[in-house]
Every structure is written in structure tokens, then in C-alpha cells.
N, C-alpha and C positions, 0 to 999 in steps of 0.2 A: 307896358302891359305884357304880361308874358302868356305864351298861345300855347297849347296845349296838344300834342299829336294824338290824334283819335286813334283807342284799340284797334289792333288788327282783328281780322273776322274771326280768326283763330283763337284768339287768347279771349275774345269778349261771349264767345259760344262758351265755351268751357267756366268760364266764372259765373256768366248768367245762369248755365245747370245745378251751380252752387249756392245760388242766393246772395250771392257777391255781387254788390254793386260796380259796375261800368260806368255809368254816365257821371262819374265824380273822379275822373282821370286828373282835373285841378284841385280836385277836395279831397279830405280824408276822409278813411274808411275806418270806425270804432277796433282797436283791437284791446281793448280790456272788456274782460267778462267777468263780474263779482255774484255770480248768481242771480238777480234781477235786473241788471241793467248791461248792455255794451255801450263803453265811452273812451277816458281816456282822453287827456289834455298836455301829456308832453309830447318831446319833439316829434316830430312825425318821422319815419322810415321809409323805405323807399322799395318798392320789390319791383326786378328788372329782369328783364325776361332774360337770359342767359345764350340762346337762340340767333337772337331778334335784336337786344339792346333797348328794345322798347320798355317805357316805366308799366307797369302793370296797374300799379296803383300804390298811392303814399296813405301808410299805417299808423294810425294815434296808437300812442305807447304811456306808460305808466308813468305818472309821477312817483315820487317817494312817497305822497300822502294818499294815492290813489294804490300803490301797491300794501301799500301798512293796512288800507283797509279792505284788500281783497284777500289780505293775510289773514284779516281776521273773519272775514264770513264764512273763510274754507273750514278756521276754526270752528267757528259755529256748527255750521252743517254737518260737520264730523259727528259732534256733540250729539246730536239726531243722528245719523246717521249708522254708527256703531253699535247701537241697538238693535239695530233690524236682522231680521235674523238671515244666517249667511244663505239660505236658499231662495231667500226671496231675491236677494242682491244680485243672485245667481242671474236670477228669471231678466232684471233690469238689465245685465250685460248679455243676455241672449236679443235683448229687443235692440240694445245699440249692435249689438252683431250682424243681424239683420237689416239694421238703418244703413249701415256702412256698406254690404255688401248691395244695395241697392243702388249703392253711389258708386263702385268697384271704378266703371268705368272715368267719368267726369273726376274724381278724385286721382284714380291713375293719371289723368290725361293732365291734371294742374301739376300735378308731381316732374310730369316731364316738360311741362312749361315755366314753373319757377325755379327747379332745380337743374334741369338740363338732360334728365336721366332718358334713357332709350323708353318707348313705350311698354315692353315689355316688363323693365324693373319696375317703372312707374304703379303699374297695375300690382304688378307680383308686391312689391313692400304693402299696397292698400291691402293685398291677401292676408299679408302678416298679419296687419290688426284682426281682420278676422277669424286667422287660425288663433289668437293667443287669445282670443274669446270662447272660442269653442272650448280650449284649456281652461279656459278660467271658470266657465259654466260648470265642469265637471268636476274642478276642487269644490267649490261650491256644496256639495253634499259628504265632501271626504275631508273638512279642514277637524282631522282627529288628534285629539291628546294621547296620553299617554299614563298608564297605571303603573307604577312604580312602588313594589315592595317596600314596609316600613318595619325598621325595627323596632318598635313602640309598638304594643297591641292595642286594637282598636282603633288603627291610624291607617290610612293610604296616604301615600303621593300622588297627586295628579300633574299631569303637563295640561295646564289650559291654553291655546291660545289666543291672543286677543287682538284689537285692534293695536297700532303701532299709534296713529295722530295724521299731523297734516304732511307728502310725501310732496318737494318740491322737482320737479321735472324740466330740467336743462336737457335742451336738446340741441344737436348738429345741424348743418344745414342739407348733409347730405343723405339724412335718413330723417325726413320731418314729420314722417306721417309713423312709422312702425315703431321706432325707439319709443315716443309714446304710450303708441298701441300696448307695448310689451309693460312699460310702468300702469299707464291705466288700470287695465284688466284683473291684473295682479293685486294690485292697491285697492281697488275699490271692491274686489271682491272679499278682502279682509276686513272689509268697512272701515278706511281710512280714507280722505279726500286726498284729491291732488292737486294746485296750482301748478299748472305749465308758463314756463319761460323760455318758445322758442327762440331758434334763430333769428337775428336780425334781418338776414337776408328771405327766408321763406317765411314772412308773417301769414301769406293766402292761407296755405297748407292749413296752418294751425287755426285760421279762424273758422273755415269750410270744416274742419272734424269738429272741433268745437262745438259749432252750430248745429250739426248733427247731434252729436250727444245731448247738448241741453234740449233739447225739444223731446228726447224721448225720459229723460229728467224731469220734463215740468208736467209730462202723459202721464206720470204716475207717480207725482207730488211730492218726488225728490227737490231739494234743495239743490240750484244746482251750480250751488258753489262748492258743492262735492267735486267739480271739474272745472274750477275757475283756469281763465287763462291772461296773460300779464305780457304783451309783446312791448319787448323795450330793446336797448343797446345796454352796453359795457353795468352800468349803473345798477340798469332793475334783476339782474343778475348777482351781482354782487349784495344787494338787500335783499333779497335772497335767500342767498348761503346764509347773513349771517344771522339772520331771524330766528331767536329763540322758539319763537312760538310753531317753526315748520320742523316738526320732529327729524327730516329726512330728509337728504337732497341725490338725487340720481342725476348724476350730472357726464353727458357724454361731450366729450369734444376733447381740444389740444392737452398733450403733456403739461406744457407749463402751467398752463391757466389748472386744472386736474391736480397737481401738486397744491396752488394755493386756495383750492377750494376745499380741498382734503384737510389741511391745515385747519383754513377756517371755521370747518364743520367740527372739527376735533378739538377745538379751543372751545367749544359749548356742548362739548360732549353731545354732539349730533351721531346721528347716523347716517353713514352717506355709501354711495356706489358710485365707482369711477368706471367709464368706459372711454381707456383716453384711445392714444395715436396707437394701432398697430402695424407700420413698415409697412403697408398693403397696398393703399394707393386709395382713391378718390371715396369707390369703395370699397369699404372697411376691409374689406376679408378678400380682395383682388389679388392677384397673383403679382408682385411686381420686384420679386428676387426669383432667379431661377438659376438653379443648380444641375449642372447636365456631365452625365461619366463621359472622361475623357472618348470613347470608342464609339460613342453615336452621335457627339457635339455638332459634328459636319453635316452631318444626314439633316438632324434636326432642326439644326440650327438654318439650313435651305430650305426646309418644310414651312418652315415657322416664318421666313420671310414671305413665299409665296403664298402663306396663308392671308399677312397683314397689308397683302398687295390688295385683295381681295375687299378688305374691309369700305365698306360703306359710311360717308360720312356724310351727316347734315340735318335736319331737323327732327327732334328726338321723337316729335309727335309722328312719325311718318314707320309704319308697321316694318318697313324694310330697310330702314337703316341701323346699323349697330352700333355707331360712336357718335353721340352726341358732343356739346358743347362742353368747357369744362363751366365752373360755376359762375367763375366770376374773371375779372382782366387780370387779377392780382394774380390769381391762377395760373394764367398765359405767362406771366411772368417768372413765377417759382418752377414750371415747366421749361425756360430758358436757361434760369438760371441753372438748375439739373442738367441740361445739355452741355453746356458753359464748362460747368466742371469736369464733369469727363471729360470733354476735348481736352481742356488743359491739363489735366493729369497724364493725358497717354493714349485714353480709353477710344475705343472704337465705336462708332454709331453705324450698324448694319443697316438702318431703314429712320426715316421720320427724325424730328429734331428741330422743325418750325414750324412759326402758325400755318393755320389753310383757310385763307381766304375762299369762301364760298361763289359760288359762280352766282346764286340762283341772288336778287338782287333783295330778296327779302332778308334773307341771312348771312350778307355781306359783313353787317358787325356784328355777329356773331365769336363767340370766344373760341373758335375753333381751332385745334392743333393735330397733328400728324405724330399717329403714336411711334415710338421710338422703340427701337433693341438696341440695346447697348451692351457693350462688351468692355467694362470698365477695368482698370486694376485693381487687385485687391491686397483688402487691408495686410495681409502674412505674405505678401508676393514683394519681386524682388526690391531691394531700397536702393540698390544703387545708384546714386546720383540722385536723388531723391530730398526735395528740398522739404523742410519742416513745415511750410506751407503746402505742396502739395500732399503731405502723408495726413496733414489737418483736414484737405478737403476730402481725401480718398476715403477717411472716416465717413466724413458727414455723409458723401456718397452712398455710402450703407447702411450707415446708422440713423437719419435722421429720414424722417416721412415725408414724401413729395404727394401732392394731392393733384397726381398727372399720371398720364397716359406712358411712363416710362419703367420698362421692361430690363432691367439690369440681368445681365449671366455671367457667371463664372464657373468654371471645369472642375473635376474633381478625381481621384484615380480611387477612394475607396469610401464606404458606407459610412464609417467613423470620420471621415472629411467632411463630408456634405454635413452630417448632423452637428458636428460643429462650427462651421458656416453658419446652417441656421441659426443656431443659437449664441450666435456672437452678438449679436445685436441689441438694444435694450427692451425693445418691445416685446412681446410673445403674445399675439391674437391667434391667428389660425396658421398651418402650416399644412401641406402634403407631401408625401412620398407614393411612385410610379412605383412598380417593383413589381416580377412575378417570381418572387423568391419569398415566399413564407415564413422564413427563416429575418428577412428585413421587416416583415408586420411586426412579430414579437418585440425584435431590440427597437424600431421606431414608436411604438406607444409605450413601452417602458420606461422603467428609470435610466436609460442610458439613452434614450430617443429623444424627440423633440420637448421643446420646455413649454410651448405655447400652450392657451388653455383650450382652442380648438386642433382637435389633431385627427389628419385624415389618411389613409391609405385608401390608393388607385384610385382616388375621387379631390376633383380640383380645390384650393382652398374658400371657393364661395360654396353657399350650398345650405347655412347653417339651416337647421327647423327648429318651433316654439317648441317641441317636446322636449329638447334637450338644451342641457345648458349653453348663453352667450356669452363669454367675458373671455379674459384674457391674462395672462402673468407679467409679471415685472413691471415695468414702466405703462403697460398697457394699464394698468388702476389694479382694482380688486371688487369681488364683489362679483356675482353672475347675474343676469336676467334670463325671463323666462325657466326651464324646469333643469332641477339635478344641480350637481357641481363641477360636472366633466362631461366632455362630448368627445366621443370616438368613434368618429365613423368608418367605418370598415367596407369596400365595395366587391361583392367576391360574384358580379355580372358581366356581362361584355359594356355595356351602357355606360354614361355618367351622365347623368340626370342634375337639372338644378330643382331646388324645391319653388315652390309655391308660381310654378309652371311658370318660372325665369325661362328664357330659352338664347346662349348668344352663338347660335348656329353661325359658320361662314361656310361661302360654295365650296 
């Protein structure tokens, strides 16, 4: 007979604010929603506190037969749905704006329980959703066509816009609540449905929004399989992408898998958005390449140690800590192995480079690690002696995305150095450059500056806002979320601010 460890007091306050069921730690919890019913009869999933190690609770996920038919009611309700006219649709994402922001807190606070994230991101991603609502409310009376001269008399052209169909939403596990947010808003405000496919790992997140929205859906006799949601593994993702009948797939997460979803949507003449891997680190748009002029490398490079001495590690829920857990143990491991290779290459580890065992005895299994500077070789540096396996690894070192707390630097003696550094890489999300030389703004957002699709001057690479565009170039996908095609943010204050009142102050 298998016994079952009772929620901590922590994790069971927080899910019960949610209408999440607790008392079924041996049972599951419904995660398929078709518009009238939550069910869901495959394998169950499992979400574990990241923290803690404890099961939070195990997730019913979709069959084939059960997602074929929440394929079809998103259909449905579309069908209804795209008729309505766009201000009133407006008024129903004003009211889930409202629902959500009422939950800010208890929703931030699951974000940093399933996901591991600091309290402050927790909260600030929950912002997201409802800054990209307050967006979305105010297309809502501006979604304008276009009049276009004819040369035929007695003829105009119009640009109409219309509904696109059903938009399928894959999402990561390290943004569960705002990548969403950001497809929802958008989507439904054009009068299209959406079925969401989140991560396997964070099914709470997505059932607690969910649950929110359909309730302010059924207040004003929306169908609300306009917001169906479908929590499964490997499978119910993959039926999916290649479902004829879902016009659209916005699909964030890894390069490889991004390529074969890209594919697969393009084999059915879909439409699709990739927001894959950007070099960044756990989160998306984190700093985890730096590039420093040879003439303050020293200074800085001691700043920056005695900064991360400082950092505070251990339970994300806790307002004065600033590095929580990573997500998951696989994690701790792609963390080691990143340490692994630089040592063997040459590379220097100036700070951090193993797990941290927790003192406090609740978060002793916890995923915790000791963030790292490294001071790696790099890829154009010297080959001497240099085996074809270590110059393979010194690649990967650079090239490839670690979803850790490791800080890479290499030196540079001029302006056209560093920006080729950056952009050696295959990815292009967001990038910055420090500079009080004016003269570096111009050639940094120009054609001759970074290739990323976020590009910043004297403002760190997190930061992004729903007004302006999120995506990224090259291997990063294609496609933008949220507003525009480009983002440049330019800082010309003493400050650097993060938006949606993030804050990762140290003493």
C-alpha cells in the first residue's frame, strides 16, 4: 500500500487560494478543459515542488480521443465566437484582466512554487498577463483596415481583418503563466480560440489561469472552449502541431523540438510562432555571456565576485531571497555538466560550480546550485595544443543554451570584437551593450551592431514590456509576440529598472 506525504503548509495555503484541490495528494486532479467539463483519463503527470522535492499533486492529461475532441469544441466555439463584435470581446478581456489581477498574489506565489522562480518574478510574469490585457483591451477598438486606391472606377480596395481559427499554445516551463497571457489576449481579442498545451512539468499554473478565465467565460455566456486547456507529455503536443483543424501553433520552448514543429506545421500549410532557445539562461532574456574591455576586466570582474558573495539562496517563496531552485534535478545536472567542460577545456571558475545543499531541513532536496563565473576559452582564442574534442566542447560552451545559473566572460580590446562575439552564436534573443559613448548606440542597433531581435543599450538584457515586440532571430524561431517587429530600448537615465516591477537588487 503506498502512503502518501501530506502537503507542506506552504504549498497547500497557496493552491487552496486557487481552488486547487489538496486533499487528493494520492488522486488526480482534472487537467483537461473542453469548454463544459474538466476530465481527462490519460496518464497522469506529476508536478514537484522544485524547492522542496515534494509531489504537489499528480495531473490527468489528455488522451488522443480526448484531445481530438477538445480540438473540436475550440472549433466550435470559434464558430460563435468570431462574430462577436471586437469591442465587446474587448470588455470580456477587461473582466479576465481584472480576475487575474485579483489573484496577482496566490498566482505569483504558485509560479514560485511549481517553477522555482524568486517571489518577485513570480508575481511580475502574473503582471505580464495583465499588462498584455490592458493591450489587448485597447486594440479592441483600433483593429483598422485599410483603403487602398483602385485603378478601376467605381472600385476601392479594402484591407479587412479577420478572424485567423483555432490558435494552439505550447508553452515552456519556465514562463507558465505570461507566454500564455501574451498568446491569449492577442488571440481571443481577434476572435479566435485558443487550446493550451502546457508544460508537463507546471500543469498547476495552467490549470489555476484556466480556471480563472473560464468562470469569467461562462459570466457572460462565452463558450469556453474559446480557452480550452489540454495538459499532457511528449504525445498531446505533437497532436497538436499536427491537427489540421488548429489553424496556428505558437509554440515556445527548445531548438530541436522548434525545428520539428516548424516543419510539421509547414507540411499543412499551418501557421506557426517559434520562440525557441536564446543563449540566455533559465530565464529567457538572462544575462549569461559577458563580454568585458580588456582595461576594467579586473576591477569588474572583483565587483562582480563580491557582488555574488552576497547573493542569497533558498526558498523562492521567501521576499529576501534572490536565487531560487533550478527547475528540475536534470537541471543540476546540465549545470555540472557546463562546469565539467570548462574545467576541461582550460577555463577558469572564479566563484560557484556545485550544488548547495540547503541548511534549512525543509529544503534540503531541494535543486539547488551555486551560481558560477566562468572564464572559459574561447572559440577564435589560441589552438595550440588543442584537441578536436576539446575545440568541439569550447563550441558547445558557447553555442549551446545551459538552463543554469552560469555566467561565462571573455575580454575584448575593441567595439567590432565584442559585437562579433555576440553574434557568433546561433541564437539572437536579446542582447546589451554598457557604453557612455554615443557614438557605440548608433553602430550597436544598426546594421553593423547586434543581430538579436531584443536589442538594448545601458539597460541589462531582461526587461522586455508587452508594448513592444518579443522574439528573437536565427535559431531563436521567428515570429514576435506581443506589439511591433523590433524592440530597442535605449536608457539615457542614471537607473535601470526592470518592468513589471521585477526587482533582483543585491546589498
Amino acid at each position: 500500500m503506498r502512503t502518501v506525504r501530506a502537503l507542506s503548509s506552504r504549498a497547500s495555503t497557496i493552491l487552496s487560494s486557487l481552488s486547487i484541490p489538496t486533499t487528493s495528494a494520492g488522486g488526480v486532479i482534472p487537467g483537461v478543459y473542453d469548454g463544459k467539463t474538466w476530465g481527462g483519463s490519460g496518464e497522469p503527470i506529476v508536478s514537484q515542488c522544485p524547492s522542496t522535492g515534494e509531489v504537489l499533486a499528480r495531473v490527468a492529461t489528455a488522451t488522443e480521443e480526448e484531445l481530438g475532441r477538445s480540438i473540436d469544441r475550440s472549433r466550435e466555439a470559434y464558430l460563435g465566437f468570431r462574430t462577436m463584435p471586437a469591442p465587446r470581446r474587448g470588455e470580456i478581456l477587461r473582466q479576465i484582466r481584472e480576475a487575474i489581477a485579483k489573484k496577482i498574489e496566490p498566482l505569483g506565489s504558485l509560479v514560485s512554487l511549481e517553477v522555482g522562480k524568486i517571489k518577485t518574478e513570480g508575481t511580475g510574469e502574473v503582471q505580464e498577463f495583465v499588462d498584455i490585457c490592458d493591450y489587448a483591451v485597447g486594440l479592441s477598438r483600433m483593429m483598422n483596415g485599410r483603403v487602398i486606391a483602385s485603378e478601376r472606377p467605381g472600385h476601392s480596395i479594402l484591407e479587412v481583418p479577420n478572424p485567423l481559427g483555432v490558435v494552439g499554445v505550447i508553452s515552456a516551463f519556465n514562463f507558465p503563466v505570461a507566454v500564455y497571457g501574451w498568446n491569449l489576449a492577442l488571440s481571443l481579442v481577434a476572435g479566435n480560440a485558443t487550446i493550451w498545451k502546457p508544460s508537463e512539468t507546471t500543469p498547476l499554473s495552467a490549470i489555476a489561469v484556466t480556471k480563472i478565465i473560464s468562470d469569467v467565460l461562462e459570466r457572460n455566456g462565452v463558450d469556453g472552449a474559446v480557452a480550452g486547456l489540454v495538459c499532457g507529455t511528449k504525445g498531446v503536443g505533437e497532436g497538436l502541431v499536427q491537427n489540421k483543424h488548429v489553424d496556428m501553433i505558437s509554440f515556445t520552448g527548445g531548438e530541436r523540438t522548434g525545428r520539428i514543429v516548424g516543419k510539421s506545421v509547414q507540411d499543412r500549410f499551418g501557421k506557426v510562432l517559434l520562440e525557441l532557445g536564446g543563449n540566455n539562461g533559465q530565464r529567457c532574456t538572462s544575462t549569461r555571456r559577458l563580454y568585458l574591455h580588456r582595461s576594467i576586466a579586473p576591477q569588474f570582474l572583483e565587483q562582480l565576485q563580491a557582488a555574488y558573495a552576497t547573493i542569497s539562496i533558498g526558498d523562492p517563496l521567501d521576499s529576501s531571497i534572490l536565487l531560487g531552485p533550478l527547475h528540475s534535478p536534470s537541471a543540476v545536472q546540465l549545470y555540472m555538466d557546463s562546469v565539467k567542460d570548462i574545467r576541461e577545456t582550460g577555463g577558469t571558475i572564479l566563484c560557484g560550480g556545485t550544488p548547495y545543499i540547503h541548511p534549512s531541513s525543509s529544503l534540503k532536496d531541494g535543486n539547488f546550485v551555486l551560481p558560477v563565473i566562468a572564464l572559459p576559452p574561447t572559440i577564435s582564442g589560441t589552438v595550440s595544443g588543442r584537441t578536436p574534442k576539446q575545440a568541439e566542447t569550447i563550441e558547445r560552451i558557447w553555442k549551446e543554451e545551459t538552463f543554469a545559473p552560469v555566467l561565462k566572460v571573455a575580454l575584448f580590446d575593441e567595439l567590432e570584437e565584442a559585437i562579433a562575439l555576440n553574434n557568433a552564436v546561433p541564437q539572437g534573443l536579446s542582447s546589451c551593450l554598457w557604453s557612455n559613448d554615443v557614438r557605440h548606440l548608433g553602430k550597436w542597433i544598426g546594421p553593423e551592431g547586434s543581430d538579436t531581435g531584443i536589442v538594448n543599450f545601458n539597460v541589462g538584457t531582461s526587461g522586455a514590456e508587452i508594448g513592444a515586440a518579443f522574439g528573437g532571430n536565427k535559431s531563436t524561431g521567428w515570429g514576435r509576440e506581443s506589439g511591433g517587429d523590433a524592440a530597442c530600448t535605449v536608457n539615457y537615465s542614471r537607473e535601470a529598472p526592470l518592468a513589471q516591477g521585477v526587482t533582483f537588487a543585491v546589498d
